[in-house]
C-alpha positions in Angstrom: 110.7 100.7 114.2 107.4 100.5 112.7 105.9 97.7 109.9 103.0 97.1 108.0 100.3 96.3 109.6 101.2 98.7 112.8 99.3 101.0 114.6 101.0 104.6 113.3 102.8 106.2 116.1 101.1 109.1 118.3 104.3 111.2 119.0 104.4 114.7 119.6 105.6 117.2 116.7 105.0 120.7 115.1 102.4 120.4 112.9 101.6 122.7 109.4 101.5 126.6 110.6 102.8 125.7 114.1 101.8 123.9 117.0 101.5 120.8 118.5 100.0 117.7 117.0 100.0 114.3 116.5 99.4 112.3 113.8 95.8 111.5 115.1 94.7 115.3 113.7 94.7 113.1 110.4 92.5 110.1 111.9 89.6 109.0 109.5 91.2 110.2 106.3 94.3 108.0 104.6 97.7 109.9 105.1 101.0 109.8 103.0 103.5 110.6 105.6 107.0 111.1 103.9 110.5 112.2 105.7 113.4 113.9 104.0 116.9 115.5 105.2 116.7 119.0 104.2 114.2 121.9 102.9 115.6 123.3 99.6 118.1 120.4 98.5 118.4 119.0 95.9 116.7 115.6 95.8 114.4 117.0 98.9 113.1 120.0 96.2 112.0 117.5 93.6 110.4 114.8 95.7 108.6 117.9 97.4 107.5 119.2 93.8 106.8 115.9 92.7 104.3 115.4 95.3 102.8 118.9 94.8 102.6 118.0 90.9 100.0 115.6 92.0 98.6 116.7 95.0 95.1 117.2 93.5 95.2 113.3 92.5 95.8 112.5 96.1 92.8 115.0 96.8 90.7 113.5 94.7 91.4 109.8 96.0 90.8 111.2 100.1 94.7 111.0 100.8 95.9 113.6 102.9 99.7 114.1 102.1 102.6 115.5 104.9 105.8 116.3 104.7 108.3 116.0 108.0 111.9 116.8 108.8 113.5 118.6 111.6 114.0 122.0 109.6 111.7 124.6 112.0 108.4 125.8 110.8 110.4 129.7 109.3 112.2 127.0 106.9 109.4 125.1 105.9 107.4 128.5 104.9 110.4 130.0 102.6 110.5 126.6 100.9 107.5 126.5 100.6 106.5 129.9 99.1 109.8 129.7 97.2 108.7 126.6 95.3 105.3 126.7 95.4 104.6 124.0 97.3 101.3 122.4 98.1 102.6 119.9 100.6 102.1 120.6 104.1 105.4 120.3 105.8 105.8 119.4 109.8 109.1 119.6 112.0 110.2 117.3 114.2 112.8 119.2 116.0 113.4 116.5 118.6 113.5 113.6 116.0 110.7 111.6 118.4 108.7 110.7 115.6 111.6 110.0 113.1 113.1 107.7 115.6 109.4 106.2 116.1 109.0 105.1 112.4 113.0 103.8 112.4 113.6 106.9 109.9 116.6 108.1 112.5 119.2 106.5 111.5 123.3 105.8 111.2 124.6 107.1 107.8 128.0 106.9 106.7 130.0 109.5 104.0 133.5 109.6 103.0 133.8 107.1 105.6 132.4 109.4 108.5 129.5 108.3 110.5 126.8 110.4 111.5 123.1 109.9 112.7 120.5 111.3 109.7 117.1 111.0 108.0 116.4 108.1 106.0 114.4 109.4 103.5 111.3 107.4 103.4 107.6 107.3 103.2 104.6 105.8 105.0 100.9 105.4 104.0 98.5 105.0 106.6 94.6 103.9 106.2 91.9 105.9 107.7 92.1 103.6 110.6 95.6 104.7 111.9 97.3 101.4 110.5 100.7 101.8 108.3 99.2 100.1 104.5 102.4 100.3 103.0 106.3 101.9 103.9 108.9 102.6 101.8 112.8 103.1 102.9 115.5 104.4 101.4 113.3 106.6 98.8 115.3 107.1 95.3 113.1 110.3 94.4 112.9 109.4 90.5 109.4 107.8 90.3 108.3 108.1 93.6 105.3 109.9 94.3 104.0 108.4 91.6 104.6 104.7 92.8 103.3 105.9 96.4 100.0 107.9 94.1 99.3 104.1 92.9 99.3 102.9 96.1 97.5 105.0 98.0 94.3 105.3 95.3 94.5 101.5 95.7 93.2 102.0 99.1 
């Protein structure tokens, strides 16, 4: 599991539109990397509107913003047409990366155990170093607190 001050894994996923990437294609330019469970869910709808409400102030402060969950690239592109979304949204069908910055994890409902995305969100300097992390995301407030941050850079 990743922590401040770490070098931002270079794993493998499916980047914006398809293929390959890493998250090197973003070197040079600050990143806000957030994971979340599911396209068009409830709490996953509003933190991804949320962040496309202020996408132009992450623009204008040279933050790149990305969204990443295992949902396939056909999934992304209905939620995003379907809400209008401004975020750029990755898979990670394998869950490398998730498990890379210790957002895999065990989760527990109605007693039941199961392996699941911690929602949670990472900003990374231009340099490839994790700034600042976030776990266990209540979507209420959020992009705005990680906005803060990142024009604090």
């Amino acid at each position: 599991m990743v922590k401040v001050g770490d070098a931002a894994p270079q794993v493998a996923f499916e980047g914006p539109g398809g293929g390959e990437t890493t998250l090197a294609a973003w070197a040079g330019k600050p990143l806000v990397l957030y994971f979340y469970p599911k396209d068009d869910t409830t709490g996953c709808t509003r933190e991804a509107q949320d962040f496309t409400a202020l996408a132009d102030d992450f623009a204008a402060a040279g933050v790149a913003l990305l969204g990443v969950s295992k949902d396939s690239a056909r999934k992304h592109d209905n939620f995003t047409r379907k809400y209008h979304l401004k975020v750029p949204l990755g898979t990670d069908a394998d869950g490398k990366l998730l498990e890379a910055f210790g957002a895999w994890v065990e989760k527990s409902m109605y007693g039941r155990k199961y392996m699941g995305i911690e929602r949670s969100t990472f900003l990374i300097g231009k340099d490839g170093r994790i700034v600042r992390e976030w776990r266990k995301v209540k979507v209420a407030g959020h992009a705005a607190e990680v906005l803060k941050a990142a024009q604090a850079l």
